[in-house]
C-alpha positions as CSV (number, residue, x, y, z in Angstrom):
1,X,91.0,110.4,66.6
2,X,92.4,112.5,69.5
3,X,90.2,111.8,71.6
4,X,90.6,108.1,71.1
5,X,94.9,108.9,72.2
6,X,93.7,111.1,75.3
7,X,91.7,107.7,76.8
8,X,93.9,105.4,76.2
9,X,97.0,107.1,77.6
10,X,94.3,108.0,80.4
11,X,94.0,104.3,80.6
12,X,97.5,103.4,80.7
13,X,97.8,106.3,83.5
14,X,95.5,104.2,85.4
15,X,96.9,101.0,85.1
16,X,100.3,101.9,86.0
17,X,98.7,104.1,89.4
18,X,97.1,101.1,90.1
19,X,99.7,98.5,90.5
20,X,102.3,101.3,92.1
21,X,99.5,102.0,95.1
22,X,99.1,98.1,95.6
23,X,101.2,94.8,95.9
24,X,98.9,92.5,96.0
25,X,99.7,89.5,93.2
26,X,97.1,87.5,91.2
27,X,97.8,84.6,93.9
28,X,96.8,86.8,96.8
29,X,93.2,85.7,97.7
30,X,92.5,87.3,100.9
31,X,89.5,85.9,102.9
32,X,87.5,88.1,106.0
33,X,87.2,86.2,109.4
34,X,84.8,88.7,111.4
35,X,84.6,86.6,114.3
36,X,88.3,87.0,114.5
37,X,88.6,90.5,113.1
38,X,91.3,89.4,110.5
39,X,91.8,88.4,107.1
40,X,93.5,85.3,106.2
41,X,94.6,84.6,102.9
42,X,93.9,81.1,100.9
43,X,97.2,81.1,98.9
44,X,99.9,81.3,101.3
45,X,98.0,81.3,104.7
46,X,99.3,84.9,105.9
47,X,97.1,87.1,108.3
48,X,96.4,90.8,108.5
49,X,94.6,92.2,111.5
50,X,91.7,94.5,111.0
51,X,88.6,95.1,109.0
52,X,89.8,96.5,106.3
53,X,90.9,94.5,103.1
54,X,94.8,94.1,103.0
55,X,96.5,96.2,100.5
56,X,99.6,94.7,100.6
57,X,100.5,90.7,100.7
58,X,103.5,90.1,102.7
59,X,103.3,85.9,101.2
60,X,106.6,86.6,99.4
């Protein structure tokens, strides 16, 4: 039974360092253009230079 409390505070530790080390929303689909060396994203049309995913949507 304590080990069952230890996991799911672990998992509630996890959820709430997850959403603090990103901003991205549930509308945030971001989409790679290599060619271009950017990422565009389908909801709102913002775009991030680079080849690394966005971390942060900057739509709102």
């Amino acid at each position: 039974m304590v080990v069952l409390v230890i996991l799911a505070i672990g998992v509630l530790a996890y959820f709430i360092w997850r959403a603090r080390t990103s901003s991205l929303t549930r509308a945030c689909r971001w989409r790679q253009d290599k060619a271009a060396q950017q990422w565009r994203c389908a909801y709102c049309g913002a775009v991030q230079p680079g080849l690394d995913p966005p971390r942060a949507c900057h739509c709102r």
